[in-house]
N, C-alpha and C positions, 0 to 999 in steps of 0.2 A: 677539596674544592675551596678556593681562596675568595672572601669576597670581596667584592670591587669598590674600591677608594671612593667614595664621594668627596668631590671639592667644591668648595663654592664657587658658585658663579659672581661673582664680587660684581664685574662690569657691565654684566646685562640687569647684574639688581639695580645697581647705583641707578644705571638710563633708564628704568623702568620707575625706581623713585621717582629721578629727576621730573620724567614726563607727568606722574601724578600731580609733584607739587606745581610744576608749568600751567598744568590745565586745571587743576581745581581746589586752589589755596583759593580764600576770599584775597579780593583785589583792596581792600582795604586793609591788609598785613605790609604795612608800608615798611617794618623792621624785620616781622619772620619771614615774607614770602620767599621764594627761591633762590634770591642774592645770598641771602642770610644761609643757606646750608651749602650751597654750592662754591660764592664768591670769598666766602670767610671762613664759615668753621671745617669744613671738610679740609681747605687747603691747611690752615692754622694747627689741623689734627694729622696733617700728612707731615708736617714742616716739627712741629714737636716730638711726632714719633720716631720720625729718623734722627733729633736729637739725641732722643733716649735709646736708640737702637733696637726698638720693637719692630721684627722680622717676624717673615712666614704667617701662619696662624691667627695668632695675636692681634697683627697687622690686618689681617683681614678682618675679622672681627670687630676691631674697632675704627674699621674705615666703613664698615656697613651701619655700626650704630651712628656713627658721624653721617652718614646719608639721610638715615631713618627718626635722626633724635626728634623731629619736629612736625613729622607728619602726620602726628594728630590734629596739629590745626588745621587740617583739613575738614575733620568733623566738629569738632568743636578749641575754645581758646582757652578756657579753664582746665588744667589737670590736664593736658594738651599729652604727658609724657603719659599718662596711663596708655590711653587710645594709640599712641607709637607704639608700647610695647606691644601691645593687641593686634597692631597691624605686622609686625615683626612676626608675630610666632606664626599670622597668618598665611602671609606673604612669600617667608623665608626658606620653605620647605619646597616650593617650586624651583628654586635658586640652588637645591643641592645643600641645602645647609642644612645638619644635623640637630636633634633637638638640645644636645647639650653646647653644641653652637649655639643656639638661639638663646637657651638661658643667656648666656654669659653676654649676648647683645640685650635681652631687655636688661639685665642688671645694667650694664654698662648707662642706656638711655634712662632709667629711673635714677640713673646718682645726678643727673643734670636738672630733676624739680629741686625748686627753690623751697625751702634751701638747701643746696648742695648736699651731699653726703657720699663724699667718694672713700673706696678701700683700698682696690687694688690700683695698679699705675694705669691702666688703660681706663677705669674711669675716672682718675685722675686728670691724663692725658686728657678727654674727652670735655673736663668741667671747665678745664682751664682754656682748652680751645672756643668753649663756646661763650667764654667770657672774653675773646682775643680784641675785641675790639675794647675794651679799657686802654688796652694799651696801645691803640690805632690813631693815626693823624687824625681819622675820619670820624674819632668819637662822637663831638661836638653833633654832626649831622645825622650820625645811627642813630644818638640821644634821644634828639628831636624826634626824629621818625617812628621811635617807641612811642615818646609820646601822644605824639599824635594821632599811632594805633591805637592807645588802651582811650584815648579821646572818642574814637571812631566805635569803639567795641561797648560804652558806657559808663567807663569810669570816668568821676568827677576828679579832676587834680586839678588845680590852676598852675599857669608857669611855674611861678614860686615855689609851690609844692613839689614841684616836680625838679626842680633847681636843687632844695635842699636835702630830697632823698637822693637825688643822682651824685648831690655830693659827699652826704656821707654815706653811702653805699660804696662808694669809692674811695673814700680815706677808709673805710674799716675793711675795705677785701681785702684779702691776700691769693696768693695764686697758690695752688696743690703743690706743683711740682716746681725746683730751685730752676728746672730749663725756661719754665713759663717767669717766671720771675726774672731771671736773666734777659730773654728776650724783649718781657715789655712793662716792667715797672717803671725805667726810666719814663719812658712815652705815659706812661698810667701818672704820674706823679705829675707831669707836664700838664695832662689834661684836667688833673686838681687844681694846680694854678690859674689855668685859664677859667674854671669854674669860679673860683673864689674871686676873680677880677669882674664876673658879672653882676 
């Protein structure tokens, strides 16, 4: 008697995410809310891995923790990647995904706290996509928009402060993988200049 293949359901999780974070992300996540997984790092995580040629499986996997990496700001904004992985192992198993599927998605979402700690390429892939906006036209205004979420959440920073981490947090990164590098260090380097000229 043969047993039957579970596959994930990758697309009804993704819309199933999507709609969590649509309806109940706070409105004052002016940098993580729904843009931020759907409009940048999900695409940034699909555009890298067909770089790198991560097919089948894999691809799945790491296009689910790119869904799921930030949906513990839902419950809270601190340590936001535990509560992901917790909603992952929760969530996941209705989706058809296996639990040694799910290990490998919370590993995957735990290498993107700060600071970073990635092993294999897919959380590689995954750290590098969700820092894609360094190397985006649009940094200058995400920037801002952090800012002025961790303003909104209680942190004290002034402009200033917030000027010379953003600057050198971005002269000392580096990208994981040489495709993330490729694609946007030029732009990342740019967005140093423009920094250093404020």
């Amino acid at each position: 008697m043969s047993r039957a293949i579970k596959i994930p359901q990758y697309e009804k999780m993704r819309t199933h995410v999507f709609n969590k974070l649509e309806n109940e992300l706070d409105p004052r996540l002016y940098y993580h809310g729904i843009q931020h997984t759907r409009d940048h790092v999900l695409p940034a995580t699909e555009h890298l891995a067909y770089l790198e040629n991560i097919k089948g499986e894999p691809l799945i996997l790491l296009l689910s923790a790119a869904a799921l990496h930030d949906i513990g700001y839902i419950n809270q904004y601190e340590n936001n990647e535990v509560i992901a992985a917790s909603i992952a192992a929760e969530l996941l198993p209705e989706f058809s995904y296996t639990q040694q599927q799910i290990e490998v998605i919370k590993a995957i979402i735990m290498a993107t706290a700060l600071p970073q700690t990635a092993n294999t390429i897919l959380e590689k892939v995954m750290c590098d996509a969700d820092f894609c906006h360094f190397g985006s036209n649009d940094f200058i205004t995400l920037s801002n928009n952090l800012w002025r979420e961790l303003i909104e959440f209680g942190y004290e920073i002034s402009k200033e402060q917030w000027h010379k981490s953003t600057l050198d947090l971005l002269s000392s990164h580096s990208y994981w993988t040489k495709t993330a590098s490729i694609e946007w260090d030029k732009i990342k380097q740019y967005n140093i200049g423009k920094l250093l000229l404020q």
